[in-house]
C-alpha positions in Angstrom: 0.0 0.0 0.0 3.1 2.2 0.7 2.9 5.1 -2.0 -0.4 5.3 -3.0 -3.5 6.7 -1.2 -5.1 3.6 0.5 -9.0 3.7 1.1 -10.0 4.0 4.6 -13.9 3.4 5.8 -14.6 4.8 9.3 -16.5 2.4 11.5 -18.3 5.2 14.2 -18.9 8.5 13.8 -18.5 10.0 17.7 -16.6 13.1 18.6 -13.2 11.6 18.1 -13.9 10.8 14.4 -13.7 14.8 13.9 -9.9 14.2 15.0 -9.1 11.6 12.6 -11.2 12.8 9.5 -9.1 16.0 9.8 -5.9 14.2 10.0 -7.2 11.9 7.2 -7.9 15.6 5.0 -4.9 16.3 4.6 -3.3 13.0 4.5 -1.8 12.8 0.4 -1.7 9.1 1.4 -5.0 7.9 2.9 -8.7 8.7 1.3 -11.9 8.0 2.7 -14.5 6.3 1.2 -17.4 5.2 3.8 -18.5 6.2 7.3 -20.9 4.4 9.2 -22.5 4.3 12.7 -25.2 3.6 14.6 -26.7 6.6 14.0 -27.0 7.6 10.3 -27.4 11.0 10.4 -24.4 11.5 12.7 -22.7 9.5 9.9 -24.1 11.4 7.4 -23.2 14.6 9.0 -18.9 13.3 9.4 -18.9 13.1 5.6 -18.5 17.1 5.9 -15.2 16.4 6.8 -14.4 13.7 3.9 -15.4 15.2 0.5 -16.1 11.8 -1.4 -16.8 9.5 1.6 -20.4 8.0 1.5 -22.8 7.6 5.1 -23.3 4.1 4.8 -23.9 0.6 7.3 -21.5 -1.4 9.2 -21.7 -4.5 6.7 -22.0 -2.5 3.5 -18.4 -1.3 4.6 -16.9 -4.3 5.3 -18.3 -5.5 1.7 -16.9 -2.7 -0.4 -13.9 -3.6 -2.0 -12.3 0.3 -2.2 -12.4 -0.1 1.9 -8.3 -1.1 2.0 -8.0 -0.3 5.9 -11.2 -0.1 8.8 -11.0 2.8 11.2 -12.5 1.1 14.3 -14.0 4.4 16.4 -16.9 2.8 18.2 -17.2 2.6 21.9 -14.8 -0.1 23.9 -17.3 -2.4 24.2 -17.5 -3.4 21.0 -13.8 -2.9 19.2 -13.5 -6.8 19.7 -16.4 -7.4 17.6 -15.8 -4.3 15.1 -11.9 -5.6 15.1 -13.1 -9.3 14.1 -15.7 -8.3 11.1 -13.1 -6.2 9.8 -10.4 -8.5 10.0 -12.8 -12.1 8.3 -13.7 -9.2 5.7 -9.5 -9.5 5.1 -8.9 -5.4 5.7 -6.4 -4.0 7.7 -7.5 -2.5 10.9 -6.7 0.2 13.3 -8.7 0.4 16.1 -8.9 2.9 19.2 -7.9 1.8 22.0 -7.8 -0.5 24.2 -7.5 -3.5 21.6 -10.0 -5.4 23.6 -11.7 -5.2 26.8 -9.8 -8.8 27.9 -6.1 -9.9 26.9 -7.8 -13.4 25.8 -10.0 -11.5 23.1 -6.9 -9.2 22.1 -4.6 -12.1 22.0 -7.1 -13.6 19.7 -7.4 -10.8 17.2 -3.7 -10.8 17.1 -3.8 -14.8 16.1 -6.9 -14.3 13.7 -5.3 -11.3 12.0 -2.3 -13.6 11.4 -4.3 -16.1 10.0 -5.9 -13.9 7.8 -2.7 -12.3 6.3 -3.3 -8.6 7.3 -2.7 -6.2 10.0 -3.9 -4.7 13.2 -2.8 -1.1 14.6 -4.2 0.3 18.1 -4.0 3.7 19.4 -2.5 5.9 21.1 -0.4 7.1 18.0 0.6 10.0 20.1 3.7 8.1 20.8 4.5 8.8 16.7 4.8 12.5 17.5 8.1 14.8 17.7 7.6 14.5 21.9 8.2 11.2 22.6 10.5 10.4 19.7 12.7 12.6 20.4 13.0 11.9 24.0 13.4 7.9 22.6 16.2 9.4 20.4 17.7 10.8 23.3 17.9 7.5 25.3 19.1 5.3 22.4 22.1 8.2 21.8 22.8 7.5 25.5 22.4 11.1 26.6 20.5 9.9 30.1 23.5 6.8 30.4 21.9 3.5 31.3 17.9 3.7 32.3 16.9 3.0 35.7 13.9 4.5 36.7 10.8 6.1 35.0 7.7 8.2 36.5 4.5 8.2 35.0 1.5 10.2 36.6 -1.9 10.9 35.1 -3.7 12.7 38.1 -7.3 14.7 37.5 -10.6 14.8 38.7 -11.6 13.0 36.0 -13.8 13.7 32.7 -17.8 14.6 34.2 -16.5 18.4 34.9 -16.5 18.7 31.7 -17.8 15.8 29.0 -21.7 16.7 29.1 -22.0 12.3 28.4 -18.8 10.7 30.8 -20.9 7.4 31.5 -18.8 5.0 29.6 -15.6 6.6 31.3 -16.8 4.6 34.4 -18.0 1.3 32.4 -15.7 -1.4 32.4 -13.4 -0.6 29.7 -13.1 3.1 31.2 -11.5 4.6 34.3 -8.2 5.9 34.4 -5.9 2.6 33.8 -8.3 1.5 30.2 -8.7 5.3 29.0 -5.8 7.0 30.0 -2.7 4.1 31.2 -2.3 3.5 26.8 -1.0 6.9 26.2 1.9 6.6 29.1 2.3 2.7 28.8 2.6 2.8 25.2 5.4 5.5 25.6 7.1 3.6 28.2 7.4 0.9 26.2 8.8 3.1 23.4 11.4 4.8 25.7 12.5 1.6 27.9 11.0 -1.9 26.1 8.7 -4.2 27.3 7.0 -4.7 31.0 7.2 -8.7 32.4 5.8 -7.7 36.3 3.2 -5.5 38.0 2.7 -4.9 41.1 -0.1 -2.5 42.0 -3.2 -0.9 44.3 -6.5 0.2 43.1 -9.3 2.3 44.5 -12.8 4.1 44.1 -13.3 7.2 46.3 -17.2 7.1 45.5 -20.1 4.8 44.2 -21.7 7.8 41.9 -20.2 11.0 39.5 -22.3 14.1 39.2 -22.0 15.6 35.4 -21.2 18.7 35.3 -21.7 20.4 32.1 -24.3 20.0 29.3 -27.9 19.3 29.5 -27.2 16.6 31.7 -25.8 19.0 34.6 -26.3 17.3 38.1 -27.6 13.9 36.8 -25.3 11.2 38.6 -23.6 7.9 36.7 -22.8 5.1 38.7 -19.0 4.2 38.9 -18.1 0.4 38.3 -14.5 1.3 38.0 -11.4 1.7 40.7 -10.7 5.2 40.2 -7.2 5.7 41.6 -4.3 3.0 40.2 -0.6 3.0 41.9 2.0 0.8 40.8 5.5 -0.6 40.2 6.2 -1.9 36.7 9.7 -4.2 36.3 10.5 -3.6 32.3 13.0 -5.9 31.1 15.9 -3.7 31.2 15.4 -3.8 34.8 14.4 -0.2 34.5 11.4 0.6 37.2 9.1 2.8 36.5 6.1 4.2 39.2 3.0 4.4 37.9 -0.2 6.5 39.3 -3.6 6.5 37.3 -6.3 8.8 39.2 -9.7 10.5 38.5 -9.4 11.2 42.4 -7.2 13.9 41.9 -7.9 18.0 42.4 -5.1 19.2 41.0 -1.2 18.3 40.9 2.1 20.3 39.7 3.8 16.9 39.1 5.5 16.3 35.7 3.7 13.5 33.7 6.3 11.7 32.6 10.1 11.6 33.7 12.9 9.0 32.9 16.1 8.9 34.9 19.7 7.9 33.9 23.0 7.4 35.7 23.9 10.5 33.5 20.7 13.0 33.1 17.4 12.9 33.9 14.7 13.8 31.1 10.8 15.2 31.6 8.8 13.8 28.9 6.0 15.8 27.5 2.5 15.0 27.9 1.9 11.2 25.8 -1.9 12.0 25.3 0.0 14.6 23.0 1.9 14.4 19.8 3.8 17.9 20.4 6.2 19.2 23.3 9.5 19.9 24.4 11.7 17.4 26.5 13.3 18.7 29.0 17.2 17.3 30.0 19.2 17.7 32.9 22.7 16.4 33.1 24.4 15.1 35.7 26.9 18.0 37.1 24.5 21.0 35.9 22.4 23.1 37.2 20.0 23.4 34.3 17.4 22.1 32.6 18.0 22.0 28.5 15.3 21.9 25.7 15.6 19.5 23.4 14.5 20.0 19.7 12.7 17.8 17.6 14.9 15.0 16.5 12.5 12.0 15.5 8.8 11.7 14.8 6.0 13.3 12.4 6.3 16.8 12.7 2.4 17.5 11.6 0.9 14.7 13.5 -2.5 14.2 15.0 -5.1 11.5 15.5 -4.9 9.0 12.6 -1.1 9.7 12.1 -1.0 5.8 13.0 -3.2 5.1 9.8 -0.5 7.0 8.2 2.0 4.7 9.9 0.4 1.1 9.4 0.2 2.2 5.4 3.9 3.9 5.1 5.1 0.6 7.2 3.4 -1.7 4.7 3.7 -5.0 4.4 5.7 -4.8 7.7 5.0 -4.0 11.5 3.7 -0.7 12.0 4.8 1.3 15.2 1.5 1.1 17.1 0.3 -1.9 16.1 -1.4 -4.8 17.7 1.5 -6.5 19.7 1.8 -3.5 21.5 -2.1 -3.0 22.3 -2.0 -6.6 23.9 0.9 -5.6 26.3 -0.5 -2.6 27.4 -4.0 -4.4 27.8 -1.9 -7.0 29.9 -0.3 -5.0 31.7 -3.1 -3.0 32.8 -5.0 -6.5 33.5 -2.3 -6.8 35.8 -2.7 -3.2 37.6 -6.5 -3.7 38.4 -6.2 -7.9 39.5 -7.7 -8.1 42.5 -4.3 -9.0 44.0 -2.2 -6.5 42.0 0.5 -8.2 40.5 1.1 -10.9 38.1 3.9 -11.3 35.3 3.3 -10.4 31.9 3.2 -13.2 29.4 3.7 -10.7 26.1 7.3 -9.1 25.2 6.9 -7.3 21.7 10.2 -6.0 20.9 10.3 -2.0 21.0 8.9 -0.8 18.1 11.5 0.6 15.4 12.2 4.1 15.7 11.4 7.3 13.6 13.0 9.6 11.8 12.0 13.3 11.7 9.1 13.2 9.0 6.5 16.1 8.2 
């Protein structure tokens, strides 16, 4: 597919789609050809955004032979079962994430995909951006020395403030760990390889969320989910890294992401974004330096991983389903009612990028 613009068909047309059907716009290499969802006028109403591209069903997507690669953007609970169509109908897939809501049913998709001769990619692809490349291409030119320690903290109040429908945020499949641990898992694995033992805590500060914003304001959602995740993740380097995944949090000052060296520690931008300037300090300084973009597409946004899977054709793409399993095991792990477990999964680090537009 590498070279020529691949046809994409979008399976859900919720607010995220907007993201990726931007992305996809001005993508030279990726054109869409069908949208469909549950709701046909909201499908009808995303072809704005894709001059060309047709509101059609589920099925009729899956049939059409122009469809080269599925966009899977429906809710968690059914990317399994998006994921598997799409992959008997012998298309490529990327999915949001998680990859499935169980490693079993990931694992699964990974072996049927096989079997089937095509290929699976999973968000985040905010690890393909110029912020967490770069700070990779910093740790393979040995700027921090050997690896021995990571941070990784995503601490808020969690999405109701503000999202005027957060239900599904406290589903299974939601909470902090499935909706926010890809973006800084997925990096960590980038910047320090693989994870083979958890060892974690989990909470839930309250049975109910208020909404607060949108014409749901003050209706309550019930919570199903542990709400506050900390942890200790052994990668294989012997690198340890301290996790914290919270939607019990007011507010923090704490970097999201740090990685220390025996010579210089780095801050990490934000890995829910593709942007950002690392921050080094090396041992015997008194200063923090910023480092510029090294490695990574420079004009990246949701869907740059389509982009990927199709420039990385017919081999592995960077986010791709391998990856998604680990994470998804890993974060198994974190919320087991006894907190630990090793990791069965050990994808090699994906291959690194370049600086790209």
């Amino acid at each position: 597919m590498a070279g020529t613009s691949v046809g994409v068909g979008v399976v859900g047309a919720g607010t995220i789609s907007t993201e990726y059907l931007t992305t996809f716009a001005g993508a030279p290499d990726l054109h869409v050809v069908a949208i469909a969802d549950l709701d046909p006028p909201r499908a009808a109403a995303a072809t704005d955004l894709a001059p060309g591209a047709r509101a059609t069903t589920t099925e009729d997507l899956l049939g059409d032979d122009a469809v080269e690669v599925v966009v899977n953007l429906t809710v968690p609970a059914v990317h399994t079962r998006v994921t598997r169509a799409a992959i008997a109908a012998g298309k490529d897939v990327w999915s949001e994430k998680p990859l499935a809501l169980a490693s079993e049913d990931g694992r699964a998709l990974v072996e049927e995909a096989a079997r089937a001769g095509v290929r699976v990619g999973c968000a985040p692809d905010t690890v393909l951006g110029t912020a967490v490349q770069t700070a990779r291409r910093a740790i393979d030119d040995g700027l921090l020395g050997r690896p021995v320690a990571a941070t990784a903290l995503m601490q808020s109040p969690g999405p109701e403030p503000w999202h005027h429908q957060p239900d599904f945020y406290y589903l299974p499949g939601g909470g902090p760990v499935f909706d926010m641990a890809p973006y800084y898992l997925s990096a960590l694995v980038h910047l320090l390889g693989p994870v083979t033992q958890v060892v974690a805590a989990a909470s839930r500060s309250r049975d109910e969320r208020m909404i607060g914003s949108g014409p749901r304001t003050g209706e309550r959602v019930p919570v199903e989910v542990d709400t506050h995740v900390a942890g200790v993740l052994t990668h294989a380097s012997g690198a340890l890294t301290t996790v914290v995944f919270s939607f019990d949090t007011i507010a923090t000052r704490s970097p999201n992401l740090e990685v220390h060296g025996d010579d210089a520690s780095m801050v990490v931008p934000d890995p829910n974004f593709f942007d950002g300037t690392p921050l080094l300090h090396r041992r015997g300084t008194t200063r923090w330096e910023e480092l510029a973009p090294t490695a990574g597409y420079r004009e990246a946004g949701r869907g740059t991983g389509v982009r990927d899977l199709v420039a990385t054709a017919p081999g592995r793409p960077r986010a791709d389903a391998g990856l998604a399993l680990h994470v998804l095991e890993v974060m198994e792990a974190m919320l087991a009612p006894n907190g630990s477990g090793p990791i069965t999964s050990a994808p090699d680090r994906p291959a690194a990028l370049p600086l790209l537009p």
